[in-house]
MISE-848949 format. One record per residue: residue number from 1; x, y negated, z of N, C-alpha, C in turn; residue in three letters. Coordinates in Angstrom, 1 decimal, padded with zeros to 4 digits, always signed. Layout:
REM MISE-848949
   nr     n.u     n.v     n.w    ca.u    ca.v    ca.w     c.u     c.v     c.w  rest
  NUM       X       Y       Z       X       Y       Z       X       Y       Z   ALA
...
REM end
This chain:
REM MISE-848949
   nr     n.u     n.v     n.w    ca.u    ca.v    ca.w     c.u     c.v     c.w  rest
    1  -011.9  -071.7  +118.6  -012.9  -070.6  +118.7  -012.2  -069.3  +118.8   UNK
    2  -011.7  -069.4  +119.9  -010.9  -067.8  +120.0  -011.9  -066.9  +120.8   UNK
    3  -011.7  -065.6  +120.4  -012.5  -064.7  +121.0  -012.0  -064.0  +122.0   UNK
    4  -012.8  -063.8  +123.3  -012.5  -063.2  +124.5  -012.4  -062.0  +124.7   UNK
    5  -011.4  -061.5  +125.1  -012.2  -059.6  +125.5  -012.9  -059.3  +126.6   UNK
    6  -013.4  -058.0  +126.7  -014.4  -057.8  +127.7  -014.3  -056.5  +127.3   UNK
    7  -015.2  -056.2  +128.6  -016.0  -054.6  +128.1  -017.1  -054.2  +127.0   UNK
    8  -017.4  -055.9  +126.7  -018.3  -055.0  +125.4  -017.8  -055.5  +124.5   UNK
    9  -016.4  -055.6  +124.1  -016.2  -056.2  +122.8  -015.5  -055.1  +122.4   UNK
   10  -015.7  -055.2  +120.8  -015.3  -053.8  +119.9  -014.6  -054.0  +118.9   UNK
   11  -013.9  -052.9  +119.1  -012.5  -053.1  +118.0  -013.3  -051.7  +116.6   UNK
   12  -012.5  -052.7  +115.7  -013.0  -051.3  +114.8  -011.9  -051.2  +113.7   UNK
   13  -011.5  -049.9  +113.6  -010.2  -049.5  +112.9  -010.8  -048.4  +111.8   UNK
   14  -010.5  -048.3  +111.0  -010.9  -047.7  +109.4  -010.3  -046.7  +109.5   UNK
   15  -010.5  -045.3  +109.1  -010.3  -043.8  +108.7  -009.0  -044.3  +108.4   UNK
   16  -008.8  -044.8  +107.5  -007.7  -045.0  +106.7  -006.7  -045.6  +107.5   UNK
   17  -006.4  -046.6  +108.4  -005.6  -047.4  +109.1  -005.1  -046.4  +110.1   UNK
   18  -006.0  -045.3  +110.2  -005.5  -044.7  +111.9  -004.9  -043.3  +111.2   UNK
   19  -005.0  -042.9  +109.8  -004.1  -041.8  +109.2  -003.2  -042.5  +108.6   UNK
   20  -002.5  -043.8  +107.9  -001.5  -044.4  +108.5  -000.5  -044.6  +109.5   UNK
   21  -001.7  -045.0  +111.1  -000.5  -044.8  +112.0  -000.6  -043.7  +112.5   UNK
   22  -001.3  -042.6  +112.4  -000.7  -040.8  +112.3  +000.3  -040.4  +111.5   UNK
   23  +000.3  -041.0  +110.2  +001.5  -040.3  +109.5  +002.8  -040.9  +109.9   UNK
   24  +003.1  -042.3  +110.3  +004.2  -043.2  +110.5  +004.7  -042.4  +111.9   UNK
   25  +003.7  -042.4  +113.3  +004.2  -041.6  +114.4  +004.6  -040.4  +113.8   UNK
   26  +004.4  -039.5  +113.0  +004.9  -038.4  +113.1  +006.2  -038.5  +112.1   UNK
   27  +006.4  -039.4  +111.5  +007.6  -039.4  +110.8  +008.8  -040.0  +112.0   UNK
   28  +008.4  -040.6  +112.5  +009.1  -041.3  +113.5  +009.9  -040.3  +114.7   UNK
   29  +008.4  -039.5  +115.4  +009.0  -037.8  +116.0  +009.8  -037.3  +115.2   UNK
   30  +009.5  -037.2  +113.9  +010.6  -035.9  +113.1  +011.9  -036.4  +113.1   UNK
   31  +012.0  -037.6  +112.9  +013.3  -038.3  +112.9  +013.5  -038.4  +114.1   UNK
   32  +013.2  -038.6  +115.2  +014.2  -038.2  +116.3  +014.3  -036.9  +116.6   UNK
   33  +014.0  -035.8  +116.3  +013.7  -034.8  +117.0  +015.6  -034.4  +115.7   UNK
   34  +015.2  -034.9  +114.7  +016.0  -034.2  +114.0  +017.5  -035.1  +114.0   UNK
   35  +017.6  -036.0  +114.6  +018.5  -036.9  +115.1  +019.3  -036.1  +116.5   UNK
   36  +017.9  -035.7  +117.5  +018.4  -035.0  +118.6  +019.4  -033.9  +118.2   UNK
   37  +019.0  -032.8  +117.3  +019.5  -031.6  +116.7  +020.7  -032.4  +116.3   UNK
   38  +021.0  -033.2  +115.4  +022.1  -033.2  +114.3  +023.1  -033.3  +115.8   UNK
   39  +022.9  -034.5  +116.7  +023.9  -034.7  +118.3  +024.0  -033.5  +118.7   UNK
   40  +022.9  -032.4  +119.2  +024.0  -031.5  +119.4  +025.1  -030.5  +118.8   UNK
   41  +024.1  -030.7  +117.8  +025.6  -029.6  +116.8  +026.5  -030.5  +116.5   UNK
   42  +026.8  -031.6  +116.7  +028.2  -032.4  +116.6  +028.8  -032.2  +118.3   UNK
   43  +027.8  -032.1  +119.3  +028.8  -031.8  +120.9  +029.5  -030.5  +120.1   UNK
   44  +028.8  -029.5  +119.6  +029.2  -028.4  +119.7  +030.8  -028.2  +118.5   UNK
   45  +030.6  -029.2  +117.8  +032.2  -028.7  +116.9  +033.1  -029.2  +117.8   UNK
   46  +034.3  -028.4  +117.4  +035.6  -028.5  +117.7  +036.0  -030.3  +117.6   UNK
   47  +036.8  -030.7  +118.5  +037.4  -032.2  +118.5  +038.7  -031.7  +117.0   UNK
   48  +038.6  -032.2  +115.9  +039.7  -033.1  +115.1  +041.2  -033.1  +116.3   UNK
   49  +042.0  -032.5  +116.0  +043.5  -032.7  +116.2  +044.4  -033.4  +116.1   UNK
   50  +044.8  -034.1  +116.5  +046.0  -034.9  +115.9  +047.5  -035.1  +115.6   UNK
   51  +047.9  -034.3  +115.0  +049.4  -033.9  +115.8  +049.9  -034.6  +115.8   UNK
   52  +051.4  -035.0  +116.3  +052.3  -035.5  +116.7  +053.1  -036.2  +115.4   UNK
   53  +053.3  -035.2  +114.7  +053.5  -034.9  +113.2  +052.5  -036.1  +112.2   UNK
   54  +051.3  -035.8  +112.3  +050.6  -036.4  +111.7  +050.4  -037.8  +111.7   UNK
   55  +050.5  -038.1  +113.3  +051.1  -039.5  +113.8  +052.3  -040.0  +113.2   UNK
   56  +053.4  -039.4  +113.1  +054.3  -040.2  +113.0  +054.2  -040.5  +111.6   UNK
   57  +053.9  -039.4  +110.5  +054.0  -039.8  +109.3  +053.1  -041.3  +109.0   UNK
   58  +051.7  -041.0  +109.8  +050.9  -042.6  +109.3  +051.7  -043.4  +109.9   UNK
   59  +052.2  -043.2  +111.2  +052.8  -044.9  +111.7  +053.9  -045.0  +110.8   UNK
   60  +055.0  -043.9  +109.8  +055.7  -044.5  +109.4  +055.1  -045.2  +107.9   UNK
   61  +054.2  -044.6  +107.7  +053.8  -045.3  +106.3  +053.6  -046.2  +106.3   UNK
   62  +052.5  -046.7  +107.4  +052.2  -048.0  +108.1  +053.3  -049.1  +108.1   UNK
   63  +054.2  -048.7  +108.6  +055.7  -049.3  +108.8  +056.0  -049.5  +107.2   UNK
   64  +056.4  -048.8  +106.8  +056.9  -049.2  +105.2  +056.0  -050.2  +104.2   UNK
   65  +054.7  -050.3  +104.2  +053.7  -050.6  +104.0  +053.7  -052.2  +104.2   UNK
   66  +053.8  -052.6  +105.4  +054.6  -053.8  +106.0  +055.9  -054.5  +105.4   UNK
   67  +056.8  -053.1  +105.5  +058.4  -053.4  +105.1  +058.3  -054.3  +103.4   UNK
   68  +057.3  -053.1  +102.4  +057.2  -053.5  +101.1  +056.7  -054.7  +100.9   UNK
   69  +054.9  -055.2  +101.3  +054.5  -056.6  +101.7  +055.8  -057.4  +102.0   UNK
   70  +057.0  -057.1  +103.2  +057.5  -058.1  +103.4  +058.4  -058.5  +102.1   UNK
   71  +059.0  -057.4  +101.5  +059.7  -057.9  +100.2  +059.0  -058.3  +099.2   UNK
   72  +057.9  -057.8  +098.8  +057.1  -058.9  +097.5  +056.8  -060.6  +098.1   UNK
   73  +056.8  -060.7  +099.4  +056.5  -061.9  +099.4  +057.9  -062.7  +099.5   UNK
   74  +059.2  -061.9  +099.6  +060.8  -062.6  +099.5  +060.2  -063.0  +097.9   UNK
   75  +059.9  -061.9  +097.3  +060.2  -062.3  +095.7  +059.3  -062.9  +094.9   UNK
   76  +058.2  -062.8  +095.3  +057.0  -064.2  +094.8  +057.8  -065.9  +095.5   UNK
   77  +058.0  -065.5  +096.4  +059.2  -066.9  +097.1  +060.1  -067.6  +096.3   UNK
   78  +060.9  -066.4  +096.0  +061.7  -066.7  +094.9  +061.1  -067.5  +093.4   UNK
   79  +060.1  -066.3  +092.9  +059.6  -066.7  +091.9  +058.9  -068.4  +091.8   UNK
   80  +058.3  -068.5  +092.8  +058.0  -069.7  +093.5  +058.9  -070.9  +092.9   UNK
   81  +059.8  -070.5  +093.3  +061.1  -071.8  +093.8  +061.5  -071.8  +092.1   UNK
   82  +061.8  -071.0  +091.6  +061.9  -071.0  +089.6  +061.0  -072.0  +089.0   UNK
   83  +059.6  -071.4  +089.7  +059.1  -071.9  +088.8  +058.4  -074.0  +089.0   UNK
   84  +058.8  -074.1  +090.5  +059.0  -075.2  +091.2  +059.9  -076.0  +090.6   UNK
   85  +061.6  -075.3  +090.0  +062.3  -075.9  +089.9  +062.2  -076.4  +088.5   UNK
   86  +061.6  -075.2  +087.5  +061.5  -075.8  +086.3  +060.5  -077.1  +085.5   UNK
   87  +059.3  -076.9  +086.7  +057.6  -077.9  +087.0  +058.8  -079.1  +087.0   UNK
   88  +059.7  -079.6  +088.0  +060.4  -080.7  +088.4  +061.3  -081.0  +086.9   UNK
   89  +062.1  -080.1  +086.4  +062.5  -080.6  +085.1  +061.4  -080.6  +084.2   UNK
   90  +060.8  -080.5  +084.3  +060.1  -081.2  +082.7  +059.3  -082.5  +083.4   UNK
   91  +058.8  -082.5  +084.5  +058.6  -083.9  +084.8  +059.2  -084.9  +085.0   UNK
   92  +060.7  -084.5  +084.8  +061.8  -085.7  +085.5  +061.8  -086.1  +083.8   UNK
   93  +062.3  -085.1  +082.3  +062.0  -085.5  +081.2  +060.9  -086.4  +080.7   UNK
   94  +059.9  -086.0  +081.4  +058.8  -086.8  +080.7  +058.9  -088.2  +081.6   UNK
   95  +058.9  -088.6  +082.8  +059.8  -089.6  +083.2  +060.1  -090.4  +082.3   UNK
   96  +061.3  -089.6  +081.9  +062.5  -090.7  +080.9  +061.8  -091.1  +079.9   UNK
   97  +060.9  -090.2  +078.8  +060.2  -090.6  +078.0  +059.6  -091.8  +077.8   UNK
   98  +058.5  -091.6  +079.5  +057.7  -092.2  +079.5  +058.0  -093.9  +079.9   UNK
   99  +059.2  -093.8  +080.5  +060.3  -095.0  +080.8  +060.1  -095.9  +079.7   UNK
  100  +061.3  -095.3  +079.0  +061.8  -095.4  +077.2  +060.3  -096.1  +076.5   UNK
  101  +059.3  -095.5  +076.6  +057.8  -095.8  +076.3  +057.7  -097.3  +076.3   UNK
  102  +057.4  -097.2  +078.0  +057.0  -098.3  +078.2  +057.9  -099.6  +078.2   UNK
  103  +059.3  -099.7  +078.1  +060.1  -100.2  +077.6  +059.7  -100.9  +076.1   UNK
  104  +059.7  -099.8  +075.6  +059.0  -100.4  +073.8  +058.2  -100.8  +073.8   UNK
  105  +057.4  -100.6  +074.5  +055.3  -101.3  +074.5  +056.3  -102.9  +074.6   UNK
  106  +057.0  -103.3  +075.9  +057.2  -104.4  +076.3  +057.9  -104.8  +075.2   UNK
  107  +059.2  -104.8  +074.6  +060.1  -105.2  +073.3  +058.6  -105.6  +072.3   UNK
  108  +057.9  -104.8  +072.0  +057.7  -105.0  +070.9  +056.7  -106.3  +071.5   UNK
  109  +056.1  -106.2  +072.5  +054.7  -107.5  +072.9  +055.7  -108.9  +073.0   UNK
  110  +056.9  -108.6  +073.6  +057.7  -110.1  +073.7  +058.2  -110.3  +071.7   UNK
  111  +058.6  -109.4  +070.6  +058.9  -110.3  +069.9  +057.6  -110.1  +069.4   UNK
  112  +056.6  -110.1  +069.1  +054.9  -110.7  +068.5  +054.8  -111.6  +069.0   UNK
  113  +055.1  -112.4  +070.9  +054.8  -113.4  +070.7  +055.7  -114.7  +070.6   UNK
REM end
């Protein structure tokens, strides 16, 4: 049951609905208009400098920055490999233990029976 349009069909919009979309349009113009303004007074400042100077200092920081990363990760490497080596001694200990263990579980099950 959809309804057709024509020339005599009538729309009807409430006081209220059409000072809604009056106040939304005009907030919408203000905001561009004041969007327009803010762009040109940004054509109009000065371009930001960059000196040559200023360059080199960030690329060398940049660079050191790198350099330092690359040494904490030599020495977490290191730390790494410590603490790798020590994980391996105490499991090779518990090993033996657990050897020795199961050793005695068997001794003791052969003389009971």
């Amino acid at each position: 049951m959809s309804k057709e349009l024509s020339e005599d069909s009538k729309f009807e919009v409430s006081i209220k609905t059409l000072v809604a979309i009056g106040v939304g349009l005009s907030t919408l113009i203000g905001m561009w208009f004041a969007l327009q303004a803010d762009i040109e007074e940004a054509k109009k400042l000065p371009e930001p400098e960059i000196s040559r100077t200023e360059y080199d200092l960030k690329d060398k920081l940049v660079r050191e920055t790198i350099m330092n990363t690359g040494k904490k990760v030599e020495e977490n490497s290191e730390a790494l490999k410590k603490i790798d080596d020590k994980l391996f001694e105490i499991i090779s200990k518990w090993k033996i233990y657990y050897v020795r263990y199961v050793y005695w579980l068997r001794a003791l099950y052969i003389v009971k029976t």
